[in-house]
N, C-alpha and C positions, 0 to 999 in steps of 0.2 A: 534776857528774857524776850525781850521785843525780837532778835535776832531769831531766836526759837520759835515763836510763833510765825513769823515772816515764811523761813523754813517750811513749816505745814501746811500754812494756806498755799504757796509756793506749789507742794505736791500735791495737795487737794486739786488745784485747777489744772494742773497736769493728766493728774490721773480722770479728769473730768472731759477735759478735751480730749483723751486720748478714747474714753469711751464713748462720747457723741461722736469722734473720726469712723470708730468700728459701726455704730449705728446706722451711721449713714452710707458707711462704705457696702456694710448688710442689704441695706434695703434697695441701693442703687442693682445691687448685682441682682436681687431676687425684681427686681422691674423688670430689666434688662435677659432675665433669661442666661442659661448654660449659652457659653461661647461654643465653636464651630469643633473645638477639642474634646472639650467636656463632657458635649453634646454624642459624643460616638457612647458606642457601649463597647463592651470587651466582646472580641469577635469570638461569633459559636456558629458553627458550623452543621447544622440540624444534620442527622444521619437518612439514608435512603430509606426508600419503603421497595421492594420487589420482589419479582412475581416471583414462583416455585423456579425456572429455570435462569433467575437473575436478570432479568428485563425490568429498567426501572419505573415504575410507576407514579413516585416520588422523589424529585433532587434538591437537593439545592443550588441555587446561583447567582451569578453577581447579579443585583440590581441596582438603582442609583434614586437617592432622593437628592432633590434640588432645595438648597433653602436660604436663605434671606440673613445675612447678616448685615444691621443698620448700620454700624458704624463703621466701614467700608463702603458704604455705597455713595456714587457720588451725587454729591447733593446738586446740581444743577441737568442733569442728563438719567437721573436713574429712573423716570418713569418712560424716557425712551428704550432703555436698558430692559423694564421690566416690559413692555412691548412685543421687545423682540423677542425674549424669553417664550413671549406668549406664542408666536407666530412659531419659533423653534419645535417649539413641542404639541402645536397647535390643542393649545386650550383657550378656555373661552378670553375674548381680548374683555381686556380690564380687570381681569380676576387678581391677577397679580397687585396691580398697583392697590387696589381696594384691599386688599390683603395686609399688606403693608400700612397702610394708612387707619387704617380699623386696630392694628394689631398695636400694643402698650408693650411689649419685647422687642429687645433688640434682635432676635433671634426667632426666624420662625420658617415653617415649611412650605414652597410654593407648590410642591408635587410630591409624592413621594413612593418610593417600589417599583419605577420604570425599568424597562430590559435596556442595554445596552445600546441597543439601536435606537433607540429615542433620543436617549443621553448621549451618546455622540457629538451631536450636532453642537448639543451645548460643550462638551470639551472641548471641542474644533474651537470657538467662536474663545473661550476663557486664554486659550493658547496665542490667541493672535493679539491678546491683552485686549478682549473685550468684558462686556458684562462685571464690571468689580462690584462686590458686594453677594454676589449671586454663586452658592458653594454648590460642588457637586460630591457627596456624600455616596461612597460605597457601603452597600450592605449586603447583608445574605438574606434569601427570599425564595421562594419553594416554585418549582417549575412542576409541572403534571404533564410529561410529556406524550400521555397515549391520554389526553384531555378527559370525557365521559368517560373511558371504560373502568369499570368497575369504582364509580366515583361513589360511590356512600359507604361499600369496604374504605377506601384510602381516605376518604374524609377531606379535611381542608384546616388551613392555618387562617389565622386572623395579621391584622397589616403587622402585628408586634413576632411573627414566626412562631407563636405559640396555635398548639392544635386544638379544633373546636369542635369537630365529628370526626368520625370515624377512628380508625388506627392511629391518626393522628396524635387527637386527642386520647384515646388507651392508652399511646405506648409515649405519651408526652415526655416522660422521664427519661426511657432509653432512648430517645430521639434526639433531647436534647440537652445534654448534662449540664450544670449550671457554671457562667462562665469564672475563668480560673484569671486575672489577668498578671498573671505573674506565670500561665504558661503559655502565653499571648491566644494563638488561635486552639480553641477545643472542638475536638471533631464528637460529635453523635456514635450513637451502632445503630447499626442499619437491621430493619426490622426483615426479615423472609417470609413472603405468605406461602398457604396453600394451593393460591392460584392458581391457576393456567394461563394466562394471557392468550395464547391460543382459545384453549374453549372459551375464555371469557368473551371475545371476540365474535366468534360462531356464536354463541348464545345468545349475545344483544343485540344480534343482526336478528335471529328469530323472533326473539321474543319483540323486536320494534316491528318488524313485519306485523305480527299478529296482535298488537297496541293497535296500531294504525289501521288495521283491515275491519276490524269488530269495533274501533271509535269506544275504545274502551278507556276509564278513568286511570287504570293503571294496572303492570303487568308485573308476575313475580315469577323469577324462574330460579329453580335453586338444583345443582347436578354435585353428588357428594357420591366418593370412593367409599363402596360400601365397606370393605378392610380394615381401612384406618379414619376412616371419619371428616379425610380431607376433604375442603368445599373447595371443589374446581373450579365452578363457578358461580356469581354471586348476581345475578342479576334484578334491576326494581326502579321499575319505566312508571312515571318521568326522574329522569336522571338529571345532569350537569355536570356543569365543566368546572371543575376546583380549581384553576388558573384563573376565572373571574365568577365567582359563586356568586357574588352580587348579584349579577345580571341574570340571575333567574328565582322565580319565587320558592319561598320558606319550602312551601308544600313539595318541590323538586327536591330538596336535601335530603325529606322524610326517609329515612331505612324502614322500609314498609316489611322487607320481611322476617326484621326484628322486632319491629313494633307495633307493626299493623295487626291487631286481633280480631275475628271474624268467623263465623260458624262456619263447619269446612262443609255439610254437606252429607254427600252419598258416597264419596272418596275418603270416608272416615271409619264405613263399613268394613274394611281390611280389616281396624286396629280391633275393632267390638267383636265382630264372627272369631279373630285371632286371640284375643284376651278371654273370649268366651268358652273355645277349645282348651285353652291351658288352664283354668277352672276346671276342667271336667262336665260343663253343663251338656256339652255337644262334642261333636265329632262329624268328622267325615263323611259318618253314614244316616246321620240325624235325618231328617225329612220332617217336612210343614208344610202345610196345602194352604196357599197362597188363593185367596177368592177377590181378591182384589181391594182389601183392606183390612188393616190389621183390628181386631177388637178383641175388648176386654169388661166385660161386664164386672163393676166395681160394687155395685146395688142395686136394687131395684129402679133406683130413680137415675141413674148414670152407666153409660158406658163408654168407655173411650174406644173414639174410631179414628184411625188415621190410614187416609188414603194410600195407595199404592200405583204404580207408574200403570201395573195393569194386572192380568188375572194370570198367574204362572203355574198355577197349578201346583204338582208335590216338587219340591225344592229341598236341597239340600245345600249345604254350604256352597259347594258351588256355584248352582243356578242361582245363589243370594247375592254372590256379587259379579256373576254373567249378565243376571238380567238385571241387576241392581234393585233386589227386590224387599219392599219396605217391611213389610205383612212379616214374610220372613226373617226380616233382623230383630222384628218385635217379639215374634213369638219366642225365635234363639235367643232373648235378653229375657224370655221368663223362664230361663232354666237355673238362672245364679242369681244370690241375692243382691239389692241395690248396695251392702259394703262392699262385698267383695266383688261387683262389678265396677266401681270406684278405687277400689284398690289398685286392680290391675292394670286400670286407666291410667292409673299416676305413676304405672310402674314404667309405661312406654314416657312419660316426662310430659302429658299434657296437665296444665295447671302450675307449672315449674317454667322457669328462666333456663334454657339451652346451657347456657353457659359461652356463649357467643363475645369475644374482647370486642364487642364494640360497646359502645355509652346506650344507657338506658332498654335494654331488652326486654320485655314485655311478657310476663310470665301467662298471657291468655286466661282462662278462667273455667274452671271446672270445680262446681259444689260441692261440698261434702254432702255425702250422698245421706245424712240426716234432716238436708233440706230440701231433697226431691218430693217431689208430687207423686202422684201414680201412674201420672204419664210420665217421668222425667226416664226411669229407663231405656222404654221402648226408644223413648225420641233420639234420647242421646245416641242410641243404637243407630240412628240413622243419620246422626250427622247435626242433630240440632241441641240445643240448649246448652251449648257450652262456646267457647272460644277460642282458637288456636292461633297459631302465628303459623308460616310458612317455613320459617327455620325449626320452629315444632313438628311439622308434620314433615322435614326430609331426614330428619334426627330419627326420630318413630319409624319411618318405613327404612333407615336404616338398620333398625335391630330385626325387621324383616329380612333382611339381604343379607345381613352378617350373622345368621343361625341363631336368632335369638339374642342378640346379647347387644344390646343399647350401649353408643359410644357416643363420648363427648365429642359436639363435630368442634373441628380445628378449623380455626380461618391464620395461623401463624404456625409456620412451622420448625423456626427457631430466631435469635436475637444473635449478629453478630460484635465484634467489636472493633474499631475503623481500622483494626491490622488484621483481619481474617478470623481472629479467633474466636470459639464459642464462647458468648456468654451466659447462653441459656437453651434450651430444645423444649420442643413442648410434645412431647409422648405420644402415643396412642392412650386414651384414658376411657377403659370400660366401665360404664357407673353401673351396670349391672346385667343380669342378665333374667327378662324377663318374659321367653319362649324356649321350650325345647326347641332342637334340632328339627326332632320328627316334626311339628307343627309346624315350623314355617315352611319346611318344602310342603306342607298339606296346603295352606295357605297362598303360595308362592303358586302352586299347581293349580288351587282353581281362580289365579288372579290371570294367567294365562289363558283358560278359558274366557276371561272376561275381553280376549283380544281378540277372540275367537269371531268365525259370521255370525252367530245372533246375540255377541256378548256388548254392551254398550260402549266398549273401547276397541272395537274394530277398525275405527280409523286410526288406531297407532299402531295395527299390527306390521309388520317387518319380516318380508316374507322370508327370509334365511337368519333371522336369528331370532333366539327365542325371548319373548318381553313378554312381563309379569304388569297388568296394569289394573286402573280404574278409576272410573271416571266420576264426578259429584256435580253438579248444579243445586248451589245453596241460595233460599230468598234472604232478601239483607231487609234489618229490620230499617224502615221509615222512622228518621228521629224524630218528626212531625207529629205521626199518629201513632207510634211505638207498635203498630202492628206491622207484618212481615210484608215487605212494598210487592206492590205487583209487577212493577218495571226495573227494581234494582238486584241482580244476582252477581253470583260468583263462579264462573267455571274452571273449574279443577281437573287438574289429572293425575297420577303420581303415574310413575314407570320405573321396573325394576328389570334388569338386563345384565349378561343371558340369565334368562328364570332358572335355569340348572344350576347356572353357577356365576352368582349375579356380582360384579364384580362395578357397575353403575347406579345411582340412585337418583332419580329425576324427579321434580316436583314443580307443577306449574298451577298458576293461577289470575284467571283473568275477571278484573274484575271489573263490574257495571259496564259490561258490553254493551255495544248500541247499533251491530252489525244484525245480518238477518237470524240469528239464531242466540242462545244465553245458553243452549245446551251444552255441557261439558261434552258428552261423546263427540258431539258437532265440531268444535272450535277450539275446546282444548285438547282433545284427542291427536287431532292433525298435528297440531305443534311439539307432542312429545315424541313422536313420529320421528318429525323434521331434527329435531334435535339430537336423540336418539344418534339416529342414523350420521349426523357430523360427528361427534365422538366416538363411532365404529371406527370411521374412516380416519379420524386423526389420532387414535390410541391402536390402529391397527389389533380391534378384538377379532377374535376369529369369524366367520361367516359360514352358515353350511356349505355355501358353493365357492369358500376361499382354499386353496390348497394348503395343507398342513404338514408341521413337523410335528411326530412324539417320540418322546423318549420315555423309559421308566423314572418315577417317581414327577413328573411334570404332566400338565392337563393336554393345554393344546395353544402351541406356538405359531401363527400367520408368518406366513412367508409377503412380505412386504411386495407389492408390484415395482418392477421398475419401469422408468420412464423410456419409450422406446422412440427414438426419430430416426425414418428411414425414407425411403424415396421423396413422403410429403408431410407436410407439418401436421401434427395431430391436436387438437383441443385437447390446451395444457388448463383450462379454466377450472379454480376449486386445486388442485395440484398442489399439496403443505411443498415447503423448502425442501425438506430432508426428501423426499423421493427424486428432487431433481440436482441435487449435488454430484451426481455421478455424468450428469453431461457437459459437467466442467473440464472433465477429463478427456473430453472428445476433441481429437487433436484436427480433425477433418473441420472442425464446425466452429465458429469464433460464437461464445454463448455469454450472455450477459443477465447476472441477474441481481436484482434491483430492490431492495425491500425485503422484512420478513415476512413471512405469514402464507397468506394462497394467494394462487397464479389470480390477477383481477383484467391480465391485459397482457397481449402475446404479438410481439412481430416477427417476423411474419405471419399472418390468419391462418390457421387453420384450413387445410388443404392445399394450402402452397406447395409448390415443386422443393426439394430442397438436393441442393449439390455440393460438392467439398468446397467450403469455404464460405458457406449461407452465415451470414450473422443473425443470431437469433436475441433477440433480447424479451425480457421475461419481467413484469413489474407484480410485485407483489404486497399484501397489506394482509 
């Protein structure tokens, strides 16, 4: 019996020590932190993000975290150790040792997410059996190799490779599928935009010119294939560099013209004169005699009067948005009732979400017309009491350019998988169609006249091709005094091109300008001009004074210039790649060229002599 109980107590303090061993062995490792193994993750491989013609915008690549492992380091020399660490990679001297010493883990990070070139130095230095204690950890980590361009489309990752705006963050899942470590490395699909990198390029050179020149808050430029709905390009100044987002503030990441909502204006008269035609209230041959303000006698004791730019006399839809005239959008908004004036509003998609793949899109703000006033008509007719977004209003004057019929704009244009194949496409998607034919070329025809000399978008006319345009200067309400500020506006433009047969859609907006003028005709007019006219040039549309091919069943095909060098150099400046890939072929001429994009630098200058054998080299961006 005693031998029996002996036995028990015997396993009792077995199994007693055996479980204070596990307790303490528990708690020593949960001190001490994951070892320098444990510590990796199963490698994932984020998949690309790029442009429409595969130019990447998004990679991934190796980077290196440095980290601290204590129980290797050597205890009489590791704060000279960690010293030089500091000096290697120059960071602040003492961070490291203080880091260590503060830190209760065995285990911890002295830097982490550096490029190769950084880490080097420390590889060098661990080879020649320096530094013990001190790991140098590979990972994968996202490189932006064309930095700002089109930085709030592509978005950014956080230091863990997961995405936090933009595409990024949308397309998280197919970018980066969840790791397998039993098929060790897992690659991503790589997402295709509708981009251009080209026009995106051209576009945020403009539109930072005209940020800068007007000392304006911020600039939104949006240019969509009228056809299919593709956004070519995405511009919305101030921008940043998604390889160190840090380094600039919140307000820079903002996607202003997804999210930014704002009363568009006199450049809103398209959608109202156009929604008011397809009602039935008007037409083409309508007329209103414009006295230089719009009224409406509601009682005896009220009438509402809203000013006008000036006195236009009999107007018709035309002269309503040539001379961008108020009087007359009020009086054409009292031919249909405030439902079905609201109705057709929401049929162009203001007061709705685009349907834009980026995070948080901004559906803007349009009443049900059961809570309008008896001025809420008229006003809206001219651009006020509602709220748009900028990707709203190039969506909208897209169902102008595509014959009525409202498409979802595309910012992806399909999902690969890391061996080429498709894993998804994303369509042309018509949500509806919300103009005749015949109207919009009615439409489209007197938005031309408004490019016209006395139409207030005369500075974006383009003397060989025909552009559909119009211009708004909206006041922005003072959140102070909640009334309409006297010093903060918005100037707008949109631009539809060629008006025949419109196959571009442009939408600009500059807002809280602070140069000599807040007029839209003035300052934004110019810029869709400017723009305009780069995307002639780099989609080679045709021109009246371009020589043409036709054929039956086909419109009108541009014969491409080629690049000619003959006795002396010619200014190659502005010159895309593809025109000058034919002087590679020039067996006379040793030519070099350098970069994609346009000519930014040329040697020999311009007017040089040139003889067989001249080296020409060509840099381009």
């Amino acid at each position: 019996m005693e031998r029996r109980h002996l036995r028990y107590w015997t396993a009792i303090a077995l199994l007693a020590a055996f479980a204070a061993f596990v307790t303490a062995r528990y708690a020593r490792l949960a001190s001490e932190g994951p070892s320098p193994a444990s510590a990796r993750p199963s490698e994932v491989v984020r998949g690309s993000i790029l442009d429409r013609n595969g130019r990447p915008l998004a990679v991934d690549t190796n980077l290196y975290n440095i980290a601290v492992w204590r129980p290797e380091l050597e205890k009489d020399t590791w704060t000279e150790d960690a010293a030089e660490l500091e000096r290697l990679l120059d960071l602040e001297p003492g961070s490291v040792r203080r880091a260590v010493e503060s830190s209760r883990s065995d285990f911890l990070y002295a830097v982490k997410r550096i490029p190769a070139s950084r880490a080097q130095a420390v590889q060098e230095r661990k080879r020649n059996g320096g530094l013990s204690g001190f790991v140098v950890e590979k990972v994968h980590g996202r490189l932006y190799p064309e930095r700002n361009l089109a930085s709030h489309v592509v978005g950014f990752v956080g230091t863990d490779n997961y995405g936090l705006a933009g595409i990024e963050a949308r397309y998280e899942k197919e970018l980066s599928p969840p790791a397998d470590p039993g098929k060790g490395v897992v690659y991503g699909n790589q997402v295709i935009l509708t981009l251009d990198a080209d026009a995106q390029y051209l576009l945020e050179g403009i539109a930072r010119k005209a940020w800068q020149d007007n000392g304006a808050e911020a600039v939104m430029l949006l240019a969509q294939r009228a056809s299919t709905g593709e956004i070519l390009a995405y511009v919305s100044l101030p921008d940043f560099d998604p390889n160190d987002f840090l380094a600039y503030p919140e307000t820079a990441w903002s996607d202003r013209p997804a999210l930014y909502a704002y009363e568009p204006g006199s450049v809103f008269k398209v959608f109202s004169m156009a929604g008011l035609m397809e009602l039935g209230g008007i037409d083409e041959r309508s007329v209103f005699v414009c006295d230089g303000a719009y009224e409406k006698v509601v009682s005896p004791e009220e009438t509402i009067r809203i000013r006008c730019l000036g006195t236009h006399g009999r107007v018709t839809v035309k002269e309503i948005l040539e001379y961008s005239c108020n009087d007359g959008a009020g009086q054409a908004s009292d031919t249909v009732s405030s439902l079905d004036f609201y109705d057709i509003l929401r049929e162009f998609g203001f007061g709705l979400r685009t349907g834009l793949p980026l995070p948080g899109e901004s559906p803007g703000s349009l009443r049900e017309s059961k809570t309008w006033s008896l001025r809420s008509k008229p006003t809206i007719a001219m651009g006020q009491e509602l709220l748009v977004t900028a990707a709203q209003m190039t969506a909208a004057a897209g169902a102008l350019a595509n014959g009525g019929i409202l498409l979802k704009p595309r910012l992806v244009s399909r999902v690969l998988a890391p061996d080429g194949s498709t894993v998804s496409e994303e369509p042309i998607q018509p949500v509806r169609r919300v103009l005749s034919p015949e109207n919009t070329r009615k439409i489209l025809a007197a938005m031309e006249a408004a490019a016209g000399e006395a139409g207030t978008g005369r500075r974006a006319a383009i003397s060989d091709v025909r552009l559909a345009v119009k211009t708004g200067t909206a006041q922005m309400i003072d959140p102070g005094t909640g009334r309409y500020s006297d010093k903060d506006f918005i100037a707008s433009c949109v631009g539809i091109f060629p008006a025949d047969e419109p196959e571009i859609v442009l939408y600009l907006a500059i807002v809280k300008p602070r140069g000599e003028s807040t007029y839209g005709g003035r300052i934004a007019a110019p810029v869709i001009r400017e723009a305009a006219e780069s995307l002639i040039t780099l989609y080679g549309l045709a021109r009246g004074s371009t020589p043409t091919l036709t054929h039956p069943g086909r419109v009108v095909l541009p014969r491409p210039g080629i690049v000619q060098v003959g006795q002396t150099m010619p200014d190659l400046s502005g010159t895309p790649k593809r025109l000058l890939l034919p002087l590679l072929s020039r067996e006379d001429l040793e030519v070099t060229i350098e970069g994609d994009g346009y000519v930014v630098s040329q040697d020999p200058p311009p007017g040089s002599p040139v003889s067989p054998g001249t080296k020409i080299r060509l840099v381009l961006e």
